[in-house]
C-alpha positions in Angstrom: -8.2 -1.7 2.3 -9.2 -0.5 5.9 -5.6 1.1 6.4 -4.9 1.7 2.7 -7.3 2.9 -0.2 -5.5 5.6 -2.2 -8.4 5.4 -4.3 -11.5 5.6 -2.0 -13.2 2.6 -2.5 -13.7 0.4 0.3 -17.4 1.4 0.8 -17.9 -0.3 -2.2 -18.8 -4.1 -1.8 -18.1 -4.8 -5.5 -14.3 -3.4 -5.0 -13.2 -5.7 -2.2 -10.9 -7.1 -4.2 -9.2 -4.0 -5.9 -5.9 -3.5 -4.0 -5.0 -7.9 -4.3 -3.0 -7.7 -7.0 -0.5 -5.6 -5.1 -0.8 -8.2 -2.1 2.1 -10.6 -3.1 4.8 -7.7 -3.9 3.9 -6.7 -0.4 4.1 -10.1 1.4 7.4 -10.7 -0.7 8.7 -7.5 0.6 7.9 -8.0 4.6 9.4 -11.1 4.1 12.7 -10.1 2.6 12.5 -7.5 5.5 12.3 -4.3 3.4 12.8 -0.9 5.1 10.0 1.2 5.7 11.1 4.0 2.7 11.6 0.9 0.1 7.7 0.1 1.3 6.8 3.9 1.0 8.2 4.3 -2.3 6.5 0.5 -3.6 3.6 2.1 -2.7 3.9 5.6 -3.7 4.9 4.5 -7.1 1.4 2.5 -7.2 -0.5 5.6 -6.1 1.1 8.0 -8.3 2.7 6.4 -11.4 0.5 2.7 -11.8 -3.2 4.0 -10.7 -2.0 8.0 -11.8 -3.1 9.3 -8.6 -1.6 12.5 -6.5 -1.0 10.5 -3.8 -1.8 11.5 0.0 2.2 11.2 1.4 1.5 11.8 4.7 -1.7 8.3 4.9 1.1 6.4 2.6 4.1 7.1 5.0 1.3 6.2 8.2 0.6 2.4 6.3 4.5 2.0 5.3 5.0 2.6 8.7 2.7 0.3 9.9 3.5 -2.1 7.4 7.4 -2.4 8.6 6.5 -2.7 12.5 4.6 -5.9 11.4 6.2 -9.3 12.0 7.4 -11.1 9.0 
């Protein structure tokens, strides 16, 4: 939530848990050692299509970045 909160929420004690159900998809993709644009586009797809948002690309590209330099 620090590094990704398309919807601006992590000030908000009671929405802690708001991004977990994305959590295993994302695991499941590190593991499987997807690219960095097949995390950008999991995640894009979230932000724009599943919570109908217009998506910041330039913070989304920064965490799938970040996201594919981890270790899996």
């Amino acid at each position: 939530m620090h590094d990704w909160d398309p919807i601006g929420v992590r000030e908000i004690p009671e929405a802690a848990d708001e991004y977990d159900a994305y959590v295993a998809e994302l695991r499941a993709m590190l593991v499987q050692g997807r690219s960095e644009a097949e995390l950008f586009e999991y995640l894009w797809e979230l932000e724009t299509e599943h919570m109908g948002l217009q998506g910041d690309r330039i913070a989304t590209r920064a965490f799938a970045k970040q996201l594919a330099a981890m270790d899996g």
